[in-house]
LUMKOLFI-959675 format. One record per residue (C-alpha): residue in one letter; x, z, y. Coordinates in steps of 0.001 Angstrom, whole numbers, plus 500000, padded with zeros to 6 digits. Last residue first. Layout:
aXZY...
***
This chain:
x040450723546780889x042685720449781672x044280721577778706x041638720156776491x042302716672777813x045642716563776457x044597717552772690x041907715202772737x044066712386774071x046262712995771127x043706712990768091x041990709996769714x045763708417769942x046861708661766974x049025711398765353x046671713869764086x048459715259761053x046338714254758382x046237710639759632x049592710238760217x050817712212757024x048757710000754845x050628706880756449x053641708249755761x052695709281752019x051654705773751174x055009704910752282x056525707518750704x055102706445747105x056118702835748072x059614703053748503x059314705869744971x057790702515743159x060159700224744864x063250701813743648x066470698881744411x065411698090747691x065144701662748123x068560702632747034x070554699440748554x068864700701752281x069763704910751854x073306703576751590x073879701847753751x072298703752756210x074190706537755274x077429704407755654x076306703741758981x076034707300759956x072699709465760453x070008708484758122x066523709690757722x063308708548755235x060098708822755665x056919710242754269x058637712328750825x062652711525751527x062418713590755203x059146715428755697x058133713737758438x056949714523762441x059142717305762539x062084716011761044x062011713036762986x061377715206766374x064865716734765222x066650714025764933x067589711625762022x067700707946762789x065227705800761387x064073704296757772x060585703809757793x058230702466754535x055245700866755940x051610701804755146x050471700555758797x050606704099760236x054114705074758848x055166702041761471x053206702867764220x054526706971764490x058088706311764612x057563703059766731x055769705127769778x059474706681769822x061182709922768030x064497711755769569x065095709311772188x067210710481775517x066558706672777291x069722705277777438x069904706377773821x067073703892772899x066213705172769030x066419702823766203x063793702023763498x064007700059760621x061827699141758396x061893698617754882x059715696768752313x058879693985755092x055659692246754874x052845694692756148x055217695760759152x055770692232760069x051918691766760181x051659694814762287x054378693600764622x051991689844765045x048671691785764990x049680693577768130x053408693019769550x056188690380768737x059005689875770805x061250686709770415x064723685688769500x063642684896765715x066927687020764474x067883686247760241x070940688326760280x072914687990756525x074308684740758127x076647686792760398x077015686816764200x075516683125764947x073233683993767623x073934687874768790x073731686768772717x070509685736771942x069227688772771104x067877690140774632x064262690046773354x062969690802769810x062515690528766283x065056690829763442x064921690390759715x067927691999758120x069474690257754634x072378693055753436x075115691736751751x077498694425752917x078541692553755889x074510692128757037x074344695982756988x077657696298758925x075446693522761787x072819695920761192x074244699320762621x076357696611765387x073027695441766537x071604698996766925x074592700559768887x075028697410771403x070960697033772551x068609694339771719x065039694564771667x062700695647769313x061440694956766001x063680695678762539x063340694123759224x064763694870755907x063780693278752730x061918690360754371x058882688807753227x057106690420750503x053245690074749951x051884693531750157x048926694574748021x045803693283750413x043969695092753283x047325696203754573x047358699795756154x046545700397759674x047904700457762921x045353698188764887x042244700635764707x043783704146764627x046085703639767155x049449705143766779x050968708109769036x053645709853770745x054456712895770865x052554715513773720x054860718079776099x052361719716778805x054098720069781877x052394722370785424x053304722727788411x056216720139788822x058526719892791563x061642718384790708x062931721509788924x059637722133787189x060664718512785407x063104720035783860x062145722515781586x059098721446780051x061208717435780248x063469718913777413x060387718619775293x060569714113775966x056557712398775171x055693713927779073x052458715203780200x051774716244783986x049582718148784987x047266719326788222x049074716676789919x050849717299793659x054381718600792601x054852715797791384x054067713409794246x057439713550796081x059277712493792708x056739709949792106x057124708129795642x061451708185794952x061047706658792052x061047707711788439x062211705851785021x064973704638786332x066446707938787361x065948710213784627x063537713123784047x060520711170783801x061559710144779769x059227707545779287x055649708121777733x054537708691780931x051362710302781882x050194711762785469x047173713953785783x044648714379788733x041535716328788819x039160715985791033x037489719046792850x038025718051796833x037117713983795709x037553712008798823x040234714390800358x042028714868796988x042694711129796698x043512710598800523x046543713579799284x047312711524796269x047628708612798233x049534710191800805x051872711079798004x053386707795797679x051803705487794970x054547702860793238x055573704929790346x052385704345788146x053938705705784828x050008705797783579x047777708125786477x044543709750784709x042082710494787221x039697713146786495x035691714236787639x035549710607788562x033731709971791574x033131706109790999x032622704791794565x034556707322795859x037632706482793238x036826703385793407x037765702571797452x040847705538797045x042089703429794242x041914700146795804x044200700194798999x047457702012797698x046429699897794606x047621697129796626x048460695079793444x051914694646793823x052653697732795608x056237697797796350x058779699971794403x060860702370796774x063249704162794269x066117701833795636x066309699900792589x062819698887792709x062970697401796246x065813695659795700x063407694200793156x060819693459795635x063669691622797872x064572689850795165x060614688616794667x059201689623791771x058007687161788610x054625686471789160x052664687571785945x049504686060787015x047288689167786170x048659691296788519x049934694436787241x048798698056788052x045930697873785843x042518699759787441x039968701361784857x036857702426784765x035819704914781698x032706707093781441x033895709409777698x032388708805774391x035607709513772212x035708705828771850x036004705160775531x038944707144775344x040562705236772485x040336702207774725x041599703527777219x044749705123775358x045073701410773164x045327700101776920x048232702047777435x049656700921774776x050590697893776620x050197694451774530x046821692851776903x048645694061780073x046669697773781023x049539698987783388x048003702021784185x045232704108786129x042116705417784169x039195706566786514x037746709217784013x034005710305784451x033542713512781931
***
């Protein structure tokens, strides 16, 4: 199979762990990213643009896909959250190539507003499938047009997501990585309170400088080597769900088991799926819970470890990167 692969392949986006796995399976991969190399911040009027549901095409892609895709004839074309393509496109798409098949991915929740524009929700109805990360998304995407949804979790990758090569070497008893948002901050900020030391990485935080000592924040992102280093070193992580965005389990639950790490997270259903809650994870669902759950592990690093180990057995056993993913997917284009 010939696969023109469409996404936002920035040297961090997961996306590019999907192409990369792909061309591991064995399968005749070209790609096109969807972001310009330079980075250019966007223009207000480009923004505007965004907000209306009418995102402009950074990268003319408009242009540049129909030019590979005949000079490449892929038998499918995998579109990545690419909301800037109106259905013309599509149409051009199935003119050049009358037995291609076209599939749209988004590990975002489609469903809702900013994660959609107006171009998308045209299109819809025009790909031969469309996989989503969110179940509630089997039954509503058909309502916006949809012929066919295919519900897949997330993923780790097999390469980057592994387990330390060493025994760990300790340095932070709690740690979280991701950005800021109200709920989370004030879950570790009653953490700090209780004497708890919480490591945090990511963007937004600045507005939380100085909150409590207990809250050691280094104000920036880290992604590859850098998050699985902090993974390695950290006897519990954290992991918080984005309610904006309908959460139940995020690329996060599935990375962090991966590298050996102990997760603590929210309980949900997807959790409980994915885990079996106090053997390859562990769950909490209240701040006091939390609290809880934290000052017994901390104090039991034999059993912290034990589930670890059994996290990251679960990942593999289970099929949870992203070879074992992408084969699922592509065997429902069949």
């Amino acid at each position: 199979m010939r696969i023109l692969f469409v996404a936002e392949l920035s040297s961090h986006a997961r996306a590019k762990q999907r192409l990369e796995a792909l061309r591991d399976l064995g399968y005749a991969v070209t790609e096109i990213s969807t972001v310009s190399e330079q980075g250019d911040r966007p223009s207000l009027i480009q923004r505007l643009r965004w907000k209306l549901g009418y995102p402009a095409d950074l990268v003319k892609l408009r242009q540049t896909l129909p030019e590979l895709a005949q000079e490449f004839a892929p038998d499918l074309i995998w579109i990545e959250k690419v909301l800037t393509l109106p259905p013309s496109t599509y149409h051009q798409l199935r003119q050049i190539l009358p037995q291609v098949k076209i599939i749209f991915y988004s590990e975002d929740d489609i469903f809702l507003r900013h994660n959609r524009s107006v171009y998308l929700k045209r299109s819809l109805p025009l790909f031969d499938l469309v996989f989503t990360t969110k179940p509630r998304n089997l039954e509503e995407l058909p309502k916006l047009g949809a012929q066919k949804v295919f519900c897949i979790y997330q993923a780790y990758d097999r390469y980057l997501h592994t387990p330390p090569p060493t025994p760990p070497q300790w340095q932070a008893d709690v740690s979280f990585v991701g950005s800021f948002e109200r709920d989370r901050a004030q879950s570790m900020l009653y953490l700090a309170k209780q004497g708890i030391k919480v490591k945090i990485w990511g963007s937004e935080w600045h507005r939380w400088r100085n909150s409590h000592p207990n809250l050691d924040i280094q104000y920036q992102a880290i992604y590859g080597s850098e998050f699985v280093a902090a993974i390695w070193t950290s006897k519990i992580n954290l992991n918080f769900l984005r309610q904006l965005n309908r959460d139940r389990h995020t690329s996060r639950s599935l990375e962090i088991p991966a590298c050996s790490g102990f997760m603590l997270t929210e309980r949900t259903d997807e959790h409980q799926a994915l885990f079996i809650e106090g053997k390859e994870a562990e769950f909490f669902a209240s701040p006091a819970e939390l609290l809880a759950k934290t000052k017994y592990y901390l104090a039991n690093d034999s059993l912290r470890e034990a589930i670890a180990q059994a996290g990251r057995s679960r990942c593999v056993t289970s099929g949870y990167s992203h070879h074992d993913r992408l084969q699922v997917m592509l065997a429902q284009l069949s």
